[in-house]
MARBANU-448345 format. One line per field, with one value per atom (N, C-alpha, C): x, y, z. Coordinates in steps of 0.001 Angstrom, whole numbers, plus 524288, in hexadecimal, padded with zeros to 5 digits. Example, Ala and Ser with C-alpha at 12.3 -4.5 7.8 and 13.67 -1.06 7.14 Angstrom:
2
X = c(83386, 8300C, 83390, 83232, 83566, 83264)
Y = c(7E9C6, 7EE6C, 7F31C, 7F736, 7FBDC, 8001E)
Z = c(81E78, 81E78, 81E78, 81BA8, 81BE4, 81EBE)
//
This chain:
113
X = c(80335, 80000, 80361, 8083C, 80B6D, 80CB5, 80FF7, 81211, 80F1E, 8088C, 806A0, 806C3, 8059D, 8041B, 809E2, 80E3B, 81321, 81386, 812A1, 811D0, 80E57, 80970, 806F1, 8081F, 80AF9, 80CCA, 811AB, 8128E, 8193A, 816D7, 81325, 8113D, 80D8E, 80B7A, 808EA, 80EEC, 81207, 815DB, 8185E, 81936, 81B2F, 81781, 811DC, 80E02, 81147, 81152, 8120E, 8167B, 81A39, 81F0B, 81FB9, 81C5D, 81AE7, 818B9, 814CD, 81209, 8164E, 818B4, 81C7E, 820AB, 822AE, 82606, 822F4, 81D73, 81ADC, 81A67, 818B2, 8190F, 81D45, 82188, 82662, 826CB, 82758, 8265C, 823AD, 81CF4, 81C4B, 81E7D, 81F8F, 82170, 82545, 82A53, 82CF2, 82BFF, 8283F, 825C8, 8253D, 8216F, 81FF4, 82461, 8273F, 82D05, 82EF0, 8309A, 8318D, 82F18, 8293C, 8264F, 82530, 8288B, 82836, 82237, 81F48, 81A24, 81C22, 81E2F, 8206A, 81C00, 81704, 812DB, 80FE9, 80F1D, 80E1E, 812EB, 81727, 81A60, 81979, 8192C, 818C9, 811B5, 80EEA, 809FC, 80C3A, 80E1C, 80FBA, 812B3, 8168F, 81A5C, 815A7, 81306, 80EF0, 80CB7, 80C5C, 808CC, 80C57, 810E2, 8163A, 81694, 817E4, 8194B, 814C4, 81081, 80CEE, 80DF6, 80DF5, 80FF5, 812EC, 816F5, 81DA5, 81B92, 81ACC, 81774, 81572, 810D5, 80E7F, 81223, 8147F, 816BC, 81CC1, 81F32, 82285, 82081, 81A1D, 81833, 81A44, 81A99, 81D17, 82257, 82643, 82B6A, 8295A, 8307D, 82EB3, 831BA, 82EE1, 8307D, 836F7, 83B10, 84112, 83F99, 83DA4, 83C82, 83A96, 83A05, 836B0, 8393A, 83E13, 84147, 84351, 84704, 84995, 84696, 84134, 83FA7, 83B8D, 83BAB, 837F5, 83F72, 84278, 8463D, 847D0, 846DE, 84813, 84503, 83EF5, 83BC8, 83BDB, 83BF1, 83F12, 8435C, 848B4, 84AD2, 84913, 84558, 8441F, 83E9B, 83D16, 83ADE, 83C4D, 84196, 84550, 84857, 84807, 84BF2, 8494E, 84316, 83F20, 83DD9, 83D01, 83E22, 841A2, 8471F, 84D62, 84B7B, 84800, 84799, 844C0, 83F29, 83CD2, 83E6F, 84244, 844B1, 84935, 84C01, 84E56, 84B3D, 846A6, 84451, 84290, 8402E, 83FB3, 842FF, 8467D, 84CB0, 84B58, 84DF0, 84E7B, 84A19, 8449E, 841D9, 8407B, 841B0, 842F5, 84691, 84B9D, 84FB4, 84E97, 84984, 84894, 8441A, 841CD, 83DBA, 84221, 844E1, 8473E, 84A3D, 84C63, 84E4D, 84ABE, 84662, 84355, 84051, 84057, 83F06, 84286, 84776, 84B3D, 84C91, 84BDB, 848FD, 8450B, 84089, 83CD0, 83C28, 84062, 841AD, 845B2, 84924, 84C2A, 848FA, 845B1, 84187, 83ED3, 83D20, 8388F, 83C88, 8409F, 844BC, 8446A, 847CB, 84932, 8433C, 83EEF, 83B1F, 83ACD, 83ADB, 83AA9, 83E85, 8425C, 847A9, 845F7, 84401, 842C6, 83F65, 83A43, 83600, 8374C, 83A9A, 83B72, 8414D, 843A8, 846BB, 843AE, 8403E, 83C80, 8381C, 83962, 8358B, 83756)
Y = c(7FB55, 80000, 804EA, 803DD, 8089F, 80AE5, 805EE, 805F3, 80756, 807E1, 8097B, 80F3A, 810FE, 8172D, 8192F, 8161B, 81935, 81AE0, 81630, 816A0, 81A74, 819E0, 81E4A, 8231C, 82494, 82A8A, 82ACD, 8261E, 8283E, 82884, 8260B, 8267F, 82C1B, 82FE8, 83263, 837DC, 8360A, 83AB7, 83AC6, 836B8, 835BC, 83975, 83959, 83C6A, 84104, 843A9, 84759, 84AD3, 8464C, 84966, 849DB, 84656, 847A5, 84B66, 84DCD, 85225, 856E6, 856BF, 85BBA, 85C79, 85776, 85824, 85A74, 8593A, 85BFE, 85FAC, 86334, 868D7, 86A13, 8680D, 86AFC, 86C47, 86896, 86934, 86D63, 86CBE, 871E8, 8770A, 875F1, 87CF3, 87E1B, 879C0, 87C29, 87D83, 87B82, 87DAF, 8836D, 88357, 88A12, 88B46, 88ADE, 88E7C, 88FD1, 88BC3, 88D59, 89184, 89205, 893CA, 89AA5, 89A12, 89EB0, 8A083, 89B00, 89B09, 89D26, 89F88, 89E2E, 89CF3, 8A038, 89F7E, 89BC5, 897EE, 89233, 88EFC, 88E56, 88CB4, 88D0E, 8925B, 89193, 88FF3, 88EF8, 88BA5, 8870D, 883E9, 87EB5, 87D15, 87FA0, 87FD8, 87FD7, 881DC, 88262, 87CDC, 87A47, 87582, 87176, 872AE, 86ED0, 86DBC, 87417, 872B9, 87044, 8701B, 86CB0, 86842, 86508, 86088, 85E70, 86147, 85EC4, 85EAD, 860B4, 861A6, 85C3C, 85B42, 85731, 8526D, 85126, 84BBC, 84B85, 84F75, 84DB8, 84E4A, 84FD6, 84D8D, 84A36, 844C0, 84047, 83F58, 83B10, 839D8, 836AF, 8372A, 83382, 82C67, 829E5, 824DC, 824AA, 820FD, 820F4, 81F32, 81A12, 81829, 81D60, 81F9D, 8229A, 82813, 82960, 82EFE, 82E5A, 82C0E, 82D08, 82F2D, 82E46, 82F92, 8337B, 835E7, 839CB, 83E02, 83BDC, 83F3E, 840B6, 83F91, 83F94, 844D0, 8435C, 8445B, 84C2B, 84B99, 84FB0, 8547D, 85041, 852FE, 85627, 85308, 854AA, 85887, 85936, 85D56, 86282, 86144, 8657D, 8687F, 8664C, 8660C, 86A74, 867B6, 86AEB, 87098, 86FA5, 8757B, 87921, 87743, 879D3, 87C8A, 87AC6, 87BCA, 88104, 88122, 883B2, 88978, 88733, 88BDA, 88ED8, 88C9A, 88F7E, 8938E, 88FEF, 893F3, 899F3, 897AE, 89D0A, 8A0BC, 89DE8, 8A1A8, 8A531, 8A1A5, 8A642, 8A943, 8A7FE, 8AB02, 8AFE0, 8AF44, 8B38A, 8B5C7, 8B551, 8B8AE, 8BB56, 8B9C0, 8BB72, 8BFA5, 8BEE8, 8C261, 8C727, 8C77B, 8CA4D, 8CE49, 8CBFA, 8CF8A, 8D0A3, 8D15B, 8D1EF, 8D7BB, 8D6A6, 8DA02, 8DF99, 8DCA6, 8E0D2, 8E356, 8E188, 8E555, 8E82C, 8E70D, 8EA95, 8EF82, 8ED2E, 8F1D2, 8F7DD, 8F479, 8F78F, 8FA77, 8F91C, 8FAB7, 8FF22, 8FD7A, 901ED, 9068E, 905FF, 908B9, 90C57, 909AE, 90D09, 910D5, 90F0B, 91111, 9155B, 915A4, 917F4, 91E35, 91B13, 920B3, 923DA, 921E4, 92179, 9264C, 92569, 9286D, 92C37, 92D0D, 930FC, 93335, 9323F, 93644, 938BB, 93676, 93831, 93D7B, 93CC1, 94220, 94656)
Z = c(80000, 80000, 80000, 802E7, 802CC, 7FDFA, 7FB5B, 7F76F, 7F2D5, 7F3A4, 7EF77, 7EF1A, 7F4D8, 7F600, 7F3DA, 7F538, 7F41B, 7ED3E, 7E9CB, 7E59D, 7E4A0, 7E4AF, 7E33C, 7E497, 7E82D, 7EACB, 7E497, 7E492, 7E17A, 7DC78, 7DAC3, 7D4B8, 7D59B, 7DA0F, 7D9E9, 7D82D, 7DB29, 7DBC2, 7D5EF, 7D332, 7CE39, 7CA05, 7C927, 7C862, 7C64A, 7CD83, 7CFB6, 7CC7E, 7CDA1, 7CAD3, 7C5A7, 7C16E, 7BD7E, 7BCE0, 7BFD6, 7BF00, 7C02B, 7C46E, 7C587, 7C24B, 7BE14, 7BA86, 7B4D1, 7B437, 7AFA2, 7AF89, 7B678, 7B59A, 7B5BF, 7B7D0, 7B6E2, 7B22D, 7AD74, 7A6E4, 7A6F4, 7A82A, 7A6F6, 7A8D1, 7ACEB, 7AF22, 7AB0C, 7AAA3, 7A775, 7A092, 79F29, 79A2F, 79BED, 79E68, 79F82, 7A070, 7A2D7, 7A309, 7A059, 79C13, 79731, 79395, 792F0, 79182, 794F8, 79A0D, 79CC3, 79E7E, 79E9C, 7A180, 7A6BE, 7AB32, 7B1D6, 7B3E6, 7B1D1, 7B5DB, 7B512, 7B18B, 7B048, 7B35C, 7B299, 7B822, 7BDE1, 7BE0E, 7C38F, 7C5DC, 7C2FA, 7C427, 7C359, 7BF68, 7C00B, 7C508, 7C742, 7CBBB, 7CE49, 7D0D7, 7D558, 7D472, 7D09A, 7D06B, 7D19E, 7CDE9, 7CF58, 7D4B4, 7D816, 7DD08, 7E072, 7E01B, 7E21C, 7E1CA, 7DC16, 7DBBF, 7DE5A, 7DD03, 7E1C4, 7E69E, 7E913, 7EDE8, 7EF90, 7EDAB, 7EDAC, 7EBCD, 7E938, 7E6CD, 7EA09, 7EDFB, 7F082, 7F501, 7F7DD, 7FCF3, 800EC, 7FC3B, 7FF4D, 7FD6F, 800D0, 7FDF2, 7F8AD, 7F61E, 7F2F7, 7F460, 7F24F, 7F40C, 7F0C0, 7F23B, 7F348, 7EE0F, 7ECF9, 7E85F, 7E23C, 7E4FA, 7DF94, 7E02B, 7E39C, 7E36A, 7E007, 7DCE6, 7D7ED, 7D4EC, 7D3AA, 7D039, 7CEE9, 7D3A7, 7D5AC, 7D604, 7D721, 7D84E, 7D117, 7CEB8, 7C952, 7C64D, 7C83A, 7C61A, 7CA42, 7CE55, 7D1AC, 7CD12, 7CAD8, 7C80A, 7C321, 7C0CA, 7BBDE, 7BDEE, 7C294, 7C436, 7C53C, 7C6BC, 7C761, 7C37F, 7BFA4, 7BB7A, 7B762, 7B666, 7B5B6, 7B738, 7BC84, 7C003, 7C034, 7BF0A, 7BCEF, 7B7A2, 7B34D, 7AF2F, 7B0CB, 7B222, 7B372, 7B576, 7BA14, 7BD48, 7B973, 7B560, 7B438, 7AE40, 7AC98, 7A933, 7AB72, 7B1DE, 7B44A, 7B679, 7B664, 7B6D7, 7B1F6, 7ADE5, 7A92A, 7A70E, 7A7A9, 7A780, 7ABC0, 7AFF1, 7B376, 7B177, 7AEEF, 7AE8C, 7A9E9, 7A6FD, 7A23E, 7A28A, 7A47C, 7A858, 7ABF1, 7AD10, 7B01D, 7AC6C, 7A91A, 7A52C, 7A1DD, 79F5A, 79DC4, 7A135, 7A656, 7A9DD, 7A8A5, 7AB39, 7AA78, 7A563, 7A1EE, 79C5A, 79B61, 79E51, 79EBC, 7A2A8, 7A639, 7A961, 7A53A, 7A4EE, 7A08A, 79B4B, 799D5, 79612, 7994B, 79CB2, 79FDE, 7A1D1, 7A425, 7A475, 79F27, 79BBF, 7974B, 794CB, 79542, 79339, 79706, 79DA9, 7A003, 7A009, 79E29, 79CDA, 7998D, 7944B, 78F77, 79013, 79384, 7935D, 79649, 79984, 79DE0, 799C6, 79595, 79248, 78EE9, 78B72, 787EA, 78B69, 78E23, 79046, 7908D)
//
């Protein structure tokens, strides 16, 4: 009887981590795509998930492969984090050009008078 409940917890968590590795895929589509705010709703759902599917341990028998599946969660997330790196730094200079614009228009209008 144990041994069934244990199984089913580990085939429930297996699910699980399928599902948290699909949205990872998706988040990082949108990232790519520079959706952020479609990401960070997936992340809110993601982090629920994880939440729930590491509740309990995982059985010794079935860590390798939950520890695997862990990496390529992470690996995913590395992707993610560094699209939002460079899109922050792209956004930032972008900023700081429009500052420089409003500036120069600002000089601009205050010589012309």
């Amino acid at each position: 009887m144990n041994a069934a409940r244990n199984r089913n917890m580990e085939d429930r968590r297996s699910r699980q981590l399928a599902e948290i590795i699909r949205l990872s895929h998706r988040m990082l589509a949108h990232a790519r795509a520079g959706e952020w705010a479609r990401v960070a709703e997936l992340e809110a759902g993601r982090r629920e998930l994880v939440l729930e599917c590491f509740r309990s341990p995982t059985s010794a028998q079935d860590a390798p492969g939950v520890a695997a599946l862990i990496k390529e969660i992470l690996h995913l997330n590395h992707k993610v984090t560094e699209l939002a790196k460079a899109s922050h730094a792209q956004l930032g200079s972008e900023l700081q050009d429009h500052r420089l614009g409003k500036a120069a228009c600002a000089a601009y209008a205050g010589c012309a008078r």
